[in-house]
C-alpha positions as CSV (number, residue, x, y, z in Angstrom):
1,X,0.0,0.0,0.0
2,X,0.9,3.6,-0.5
3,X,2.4,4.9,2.5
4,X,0.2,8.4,2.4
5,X,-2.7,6.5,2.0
6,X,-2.0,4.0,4.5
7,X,-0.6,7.0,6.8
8,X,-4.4,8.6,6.6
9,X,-6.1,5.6,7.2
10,X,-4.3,4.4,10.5
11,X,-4.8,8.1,12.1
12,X,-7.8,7.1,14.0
13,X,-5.3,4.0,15.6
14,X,-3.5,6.4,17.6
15,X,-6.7,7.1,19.7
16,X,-7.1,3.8,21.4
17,X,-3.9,2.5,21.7
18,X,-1.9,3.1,25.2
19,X,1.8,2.5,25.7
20,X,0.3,3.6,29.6
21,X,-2.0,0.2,29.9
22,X,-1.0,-3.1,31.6
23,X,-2.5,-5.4,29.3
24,X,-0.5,-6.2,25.6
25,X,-3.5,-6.2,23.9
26,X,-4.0,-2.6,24.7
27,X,-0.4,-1.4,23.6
28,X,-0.6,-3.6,20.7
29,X,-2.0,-3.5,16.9
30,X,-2.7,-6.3,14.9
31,X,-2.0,-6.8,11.5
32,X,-3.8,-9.1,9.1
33,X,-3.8,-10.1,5.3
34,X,-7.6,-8.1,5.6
35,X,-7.6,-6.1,8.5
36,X,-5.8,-4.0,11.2
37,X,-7.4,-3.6,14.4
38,X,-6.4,-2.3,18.0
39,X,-8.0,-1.9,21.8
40,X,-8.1,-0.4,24.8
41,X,-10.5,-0.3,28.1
42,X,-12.7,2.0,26.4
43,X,-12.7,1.3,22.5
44,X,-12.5,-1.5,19.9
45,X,-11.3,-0.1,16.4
46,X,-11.4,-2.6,13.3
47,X,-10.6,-1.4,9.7
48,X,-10.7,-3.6,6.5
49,X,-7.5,-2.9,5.0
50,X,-5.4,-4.5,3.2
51,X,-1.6,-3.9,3.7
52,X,-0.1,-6.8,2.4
53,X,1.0,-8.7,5.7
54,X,1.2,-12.9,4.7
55,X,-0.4,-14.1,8.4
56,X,-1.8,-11.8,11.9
57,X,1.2,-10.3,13.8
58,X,1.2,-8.2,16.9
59,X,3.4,-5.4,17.2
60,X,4.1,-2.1,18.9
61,X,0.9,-0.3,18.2
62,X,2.5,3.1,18.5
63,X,6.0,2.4,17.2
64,X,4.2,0.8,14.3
65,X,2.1,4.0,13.9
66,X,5.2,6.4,14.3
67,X,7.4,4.0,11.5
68,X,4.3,4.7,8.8
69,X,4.0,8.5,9.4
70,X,7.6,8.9,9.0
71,X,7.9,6.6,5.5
72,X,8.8,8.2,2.2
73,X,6.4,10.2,0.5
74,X,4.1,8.5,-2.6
75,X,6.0,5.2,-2.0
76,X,4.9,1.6,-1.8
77,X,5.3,-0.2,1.7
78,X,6.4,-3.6,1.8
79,X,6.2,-6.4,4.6
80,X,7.4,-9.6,5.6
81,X,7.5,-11.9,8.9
82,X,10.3,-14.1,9.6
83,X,12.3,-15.2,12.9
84,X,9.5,-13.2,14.9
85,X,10.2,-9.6,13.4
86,X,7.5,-7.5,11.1
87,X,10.5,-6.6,8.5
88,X,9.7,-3.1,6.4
89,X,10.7,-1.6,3.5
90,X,9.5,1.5,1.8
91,X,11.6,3.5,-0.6
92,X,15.0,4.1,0.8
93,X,13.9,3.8,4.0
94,X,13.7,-0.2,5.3
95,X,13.5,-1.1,9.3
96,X,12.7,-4.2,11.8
97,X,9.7,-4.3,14.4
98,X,9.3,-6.8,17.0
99,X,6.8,-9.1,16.8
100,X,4.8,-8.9,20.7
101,X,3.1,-12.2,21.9
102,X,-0.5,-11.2,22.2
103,X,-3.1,-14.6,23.4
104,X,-5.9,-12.9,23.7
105,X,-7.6,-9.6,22.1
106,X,-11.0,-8.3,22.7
107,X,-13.7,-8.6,19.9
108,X,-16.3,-6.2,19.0
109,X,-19.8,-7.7,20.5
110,X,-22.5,-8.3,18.3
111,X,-25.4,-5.9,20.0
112,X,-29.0,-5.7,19.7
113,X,-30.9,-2.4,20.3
114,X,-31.7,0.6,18.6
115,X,-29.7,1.5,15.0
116,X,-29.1,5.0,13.6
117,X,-27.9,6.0,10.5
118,X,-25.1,8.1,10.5
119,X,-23.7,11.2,8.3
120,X,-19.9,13.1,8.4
121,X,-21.9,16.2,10.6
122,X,-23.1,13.4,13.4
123,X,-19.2,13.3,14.3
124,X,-19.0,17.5,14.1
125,X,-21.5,17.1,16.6
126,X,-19.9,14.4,18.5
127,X,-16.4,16.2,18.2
128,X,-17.3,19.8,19.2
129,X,-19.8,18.4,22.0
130,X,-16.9,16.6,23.7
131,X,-14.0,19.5,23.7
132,X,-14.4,20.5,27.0
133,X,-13.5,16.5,28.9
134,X,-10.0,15.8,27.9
135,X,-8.9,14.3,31.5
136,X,-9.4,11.4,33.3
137,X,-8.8,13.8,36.5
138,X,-12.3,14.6,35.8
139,X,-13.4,11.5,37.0
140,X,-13.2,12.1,40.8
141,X,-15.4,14.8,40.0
142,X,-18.0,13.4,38.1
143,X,-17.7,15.1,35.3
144,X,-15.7,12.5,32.8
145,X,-17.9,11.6,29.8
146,X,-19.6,13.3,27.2
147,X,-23.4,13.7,27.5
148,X,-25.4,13.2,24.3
149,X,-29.2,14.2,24.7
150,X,-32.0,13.6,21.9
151,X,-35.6,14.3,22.4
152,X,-38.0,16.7,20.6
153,X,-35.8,19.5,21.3
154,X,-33.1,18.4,18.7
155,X,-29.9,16.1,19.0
156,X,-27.4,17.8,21.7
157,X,-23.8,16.9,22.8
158,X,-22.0,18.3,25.5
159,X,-19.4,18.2,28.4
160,X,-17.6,20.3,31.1
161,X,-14.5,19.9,32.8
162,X,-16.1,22.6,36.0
163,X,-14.3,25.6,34.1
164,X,-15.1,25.0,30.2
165,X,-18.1,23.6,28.8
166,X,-18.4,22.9,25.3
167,X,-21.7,22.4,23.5
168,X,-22.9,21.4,20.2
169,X,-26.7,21.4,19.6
170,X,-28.5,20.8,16.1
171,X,-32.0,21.7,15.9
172,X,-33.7,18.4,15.1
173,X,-33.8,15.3,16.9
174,X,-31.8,12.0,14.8
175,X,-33.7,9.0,14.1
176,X,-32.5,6.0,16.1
177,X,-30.2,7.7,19.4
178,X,-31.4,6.8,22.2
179,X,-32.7,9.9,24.0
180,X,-29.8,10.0,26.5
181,X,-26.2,8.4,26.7
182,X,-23.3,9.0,28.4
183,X,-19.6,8.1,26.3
184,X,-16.2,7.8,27.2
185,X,-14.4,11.1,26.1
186,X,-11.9,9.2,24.3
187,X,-14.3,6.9,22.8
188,X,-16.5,10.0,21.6
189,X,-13.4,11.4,20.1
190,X,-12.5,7.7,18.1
191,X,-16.3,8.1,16.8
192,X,-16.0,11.4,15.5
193,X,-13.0,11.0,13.9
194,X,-14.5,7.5,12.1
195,X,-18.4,8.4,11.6
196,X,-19.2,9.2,7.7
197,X,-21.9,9.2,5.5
198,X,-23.8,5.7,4.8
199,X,-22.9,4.1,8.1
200,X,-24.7,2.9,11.3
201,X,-24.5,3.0,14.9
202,X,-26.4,0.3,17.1
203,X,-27.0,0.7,20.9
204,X,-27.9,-1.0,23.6
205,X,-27.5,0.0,27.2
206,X,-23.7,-0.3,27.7
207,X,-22.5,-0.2,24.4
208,X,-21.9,1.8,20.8
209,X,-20.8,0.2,17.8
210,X,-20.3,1.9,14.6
211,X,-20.2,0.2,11.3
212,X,-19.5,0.7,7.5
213,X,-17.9,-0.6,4.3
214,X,-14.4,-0.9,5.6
215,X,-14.7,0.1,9.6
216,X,-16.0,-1.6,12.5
217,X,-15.7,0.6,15.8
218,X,-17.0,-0.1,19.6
219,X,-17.3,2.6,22.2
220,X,-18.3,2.1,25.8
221,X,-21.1,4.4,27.3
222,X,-19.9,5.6,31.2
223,X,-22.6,5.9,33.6
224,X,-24.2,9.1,34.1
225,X,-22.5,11.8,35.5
226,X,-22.8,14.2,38.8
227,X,-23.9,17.1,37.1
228,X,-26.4,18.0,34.5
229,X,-24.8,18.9,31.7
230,X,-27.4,20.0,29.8
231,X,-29.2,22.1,32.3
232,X,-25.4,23.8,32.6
233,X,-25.9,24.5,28.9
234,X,-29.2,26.1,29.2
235,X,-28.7,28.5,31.6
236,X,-25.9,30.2,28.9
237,X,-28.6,29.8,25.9
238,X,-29.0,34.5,25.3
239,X,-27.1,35.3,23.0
240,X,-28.1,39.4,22.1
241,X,-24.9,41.0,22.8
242,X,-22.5,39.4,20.0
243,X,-18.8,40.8,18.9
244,X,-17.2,39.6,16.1
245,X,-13.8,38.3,16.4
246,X,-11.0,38.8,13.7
247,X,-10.1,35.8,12.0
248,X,-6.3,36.2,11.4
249,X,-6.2,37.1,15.1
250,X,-7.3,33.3,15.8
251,X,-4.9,32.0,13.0
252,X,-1.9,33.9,14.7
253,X,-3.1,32.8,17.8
254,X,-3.3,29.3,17.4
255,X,-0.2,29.1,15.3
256,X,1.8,30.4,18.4
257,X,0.3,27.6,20.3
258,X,1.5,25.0,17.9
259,X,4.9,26.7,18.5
260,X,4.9,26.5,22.3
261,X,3.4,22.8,22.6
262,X,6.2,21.7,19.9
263,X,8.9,23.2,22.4
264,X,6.6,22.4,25.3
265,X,3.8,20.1,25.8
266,X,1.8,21.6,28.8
267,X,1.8,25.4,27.8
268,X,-1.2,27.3,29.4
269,X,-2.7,30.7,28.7
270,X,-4.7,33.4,30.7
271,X,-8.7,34.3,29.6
272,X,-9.8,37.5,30.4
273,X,-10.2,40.8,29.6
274,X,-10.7,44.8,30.5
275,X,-10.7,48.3,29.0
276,X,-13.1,46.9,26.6
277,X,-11.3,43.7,25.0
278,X,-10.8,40.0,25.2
279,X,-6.9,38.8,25.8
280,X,-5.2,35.7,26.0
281,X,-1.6,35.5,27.3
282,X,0.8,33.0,27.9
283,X,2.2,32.2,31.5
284,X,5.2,30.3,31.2
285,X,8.7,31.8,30.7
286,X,9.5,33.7,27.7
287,X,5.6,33.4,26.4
288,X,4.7,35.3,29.2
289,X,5.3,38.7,27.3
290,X,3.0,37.1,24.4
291,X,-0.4,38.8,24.4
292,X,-3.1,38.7,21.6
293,X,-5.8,40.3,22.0
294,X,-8.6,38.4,20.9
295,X,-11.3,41.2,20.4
296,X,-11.6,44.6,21.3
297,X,-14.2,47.6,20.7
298,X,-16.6,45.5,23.3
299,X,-18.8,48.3,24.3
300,X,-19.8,47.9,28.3
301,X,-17.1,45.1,28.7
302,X,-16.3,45.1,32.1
303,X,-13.2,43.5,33.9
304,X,-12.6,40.0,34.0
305,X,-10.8,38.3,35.5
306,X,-8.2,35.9,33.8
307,X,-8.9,32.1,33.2
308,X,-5.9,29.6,33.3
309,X,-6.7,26.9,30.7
310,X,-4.1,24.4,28.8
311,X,-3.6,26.4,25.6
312,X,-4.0,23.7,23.5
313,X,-7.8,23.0,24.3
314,X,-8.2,27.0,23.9
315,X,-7.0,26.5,20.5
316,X,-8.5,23.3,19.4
317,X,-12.1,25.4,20.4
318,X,-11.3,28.5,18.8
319,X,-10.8,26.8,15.5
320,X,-14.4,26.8,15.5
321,X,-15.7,29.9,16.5
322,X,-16.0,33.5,15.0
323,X,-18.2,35.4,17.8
324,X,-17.8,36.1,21.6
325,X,-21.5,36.6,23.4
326,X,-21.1,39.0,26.4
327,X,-24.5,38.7,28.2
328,X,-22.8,36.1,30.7
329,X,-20.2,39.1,31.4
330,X,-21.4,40.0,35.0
331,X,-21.0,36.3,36.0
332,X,-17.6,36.4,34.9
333,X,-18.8,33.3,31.7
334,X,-17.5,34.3,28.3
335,X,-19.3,32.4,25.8
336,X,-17.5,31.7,22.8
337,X,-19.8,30.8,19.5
338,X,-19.6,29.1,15.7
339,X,-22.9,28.1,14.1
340,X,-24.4,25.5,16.2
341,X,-20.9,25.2,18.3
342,X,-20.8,26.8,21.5
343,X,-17.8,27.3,24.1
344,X,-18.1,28.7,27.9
345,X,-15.3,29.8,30.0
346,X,-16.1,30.8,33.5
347,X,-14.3,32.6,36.1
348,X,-15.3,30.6,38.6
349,X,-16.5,26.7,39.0
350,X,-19.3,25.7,37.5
């Protein structure tokens, strides 16, 4: 196979597996004559796929990942198995991989329930919803999962982590999801980054499973978490005093965060604002002098007082919006909006 193609098709791998678990299975991929597939607590991914491998190996799930990003543009990758090594060769580049003994791997459960069809916007939804949980931290508070609600008030995903809360709401309800479930975070994130047009989803009470032509995915729901979510969400819902915010201010922005994280991984940045404008500004070492100011000419915008958040979540939300609503101002909530995308920062705990 094509090492670009195959490089775009093993993204999504990098989600479930964990050189952090215990068990091989979870730090390994397996390679087949038709498939690859990989697991973890949360997650079952299975893509048909054919790289031509002779017989199922195990190996490294992540140092195989890391060998086929780094291969030679536009060139064909080659495998073999002998004397228990994965042997490789691509272009000018060629390498060995041990092979990992691996009895047992999970398999994705046949479920019964409710089915949905699915489009490419179900895992927008399912993406944006879930920005704000990116911890397992969260779980001693009760907060770790992504809440997906659907009644006759339209399809909604959402999640908090106490200081963010990220919402995503479309105005009808979807045939076929159930009208509440609670995911994993990381398993909402393997979804959204596999869902597409002409698929299905099938639920039951404890599980997801996603499939399509070539992909077979399993998610595990979480059970339901301490705080409402959703009634979080609609207490934010006004939205009458809106200022615009500058594109290329965004795009510089972000591409300064992409900087720092390359240099640094846990770089973090100050929310706030005064004398009538929005700033973000970096408070680690030399960043600390870099200040952007995120929107300005904010008639009535009163002092607020600055928000420490990881700089790459601020960034991975601001992709997505192009307005700031200021009615939440006086609680000290900023709520940051795109289309049907919706992003809350608050001063102070939720």
């Amino acid at each position: 196979m094509i090492s670009n193609d195959l490089a775009k098709h093993l993204t999504p791998f990098a989600q479930v597996i964990s050189n952090r678990a215990l068990a091989p299975a979870y730090k390994a991929i397996e390679l087949s004559p038709d498939r690859i597939k990989a697991c973890s607590s949360f997650a079952i991914l299975e893509m048909a796929l054919d790289i031509g491998i002779p017989e199922t190996v195990f190996v490294d799930g992540l140092s195989f990942l890391s060998i086929v990003q780094s291969l030679p543009s536009r060139s064909e990758l080659k495998l073999a198995v002998k004397d228990d090594v994965l042997r490789w060769n691509c272009g000018p580049a060629s390498g060995r991989l041990a092979l990992m003994n691996v009895t047992e791997a999970p398999e994705i459960p046949e479920i019964r329930g409710s089915e949905a069809p699915t489009t490419k916007d179900l895992g927008r939804v399912l993406e944006l919803g879930g920005l704000s949980c990116d911890s397992e931290v969260l779980g001693s508070q009760g907060v770790y999962g992504v809440v997906v609600h659907n009644d006759s008030s339209g399809l909604l995903a959402c999640s908090t982590d106490t200081t963010t809360l990220a919402s995503y709401r479309v105005a009808r309800k979807a045939v076929g999801i159930p009208e509440k479930l609670t995911l994993h975070p990381s398993g909402t994130e393997l979804l959204a980054a596999v869902v597409n047009d002409g698929g299905v989803l099938y639920f039951n009470d404890k599980d997801v499973v996603y499939v399509s032509d070539t992909t077979c995915c399993y998610v595990r729901q979480v059970p339901d978490l301490r705080l409402d979510v959703r009634e979080m969400v609609g207490q934010y819902q006004g939205s009458e005093n809106i200022g615009k915010i500058p594109t290329d201010r965004i795009a510089a922005f972000i591409k300064r965060v992409n900087a720092l994280t390359a240099e640094r991984r846990h770089a973090r940045v100050n929310v706030g604002g005064a004398d009538g404008a929005i700033t973000l500004s970096f408070s680690e070492g030399i960043a600390s002098s870099d200040e952007y100011i995120l929107a300005d000419d904010l008639g009535g915008f009163p002092e607020m007082p600055p928000v420490l958040l990881p700089a790459t979540k601020m960034a991975r939300a601001l992709r997505h919006i192009d307005s700031v609503v200021l009615d939440f101002i006086e609680q000290n909530v900023l709520v940051f909006e795109g289309g049907q995308f919706r992003y809350l920062v608050s001063g102070a705990s939720a």
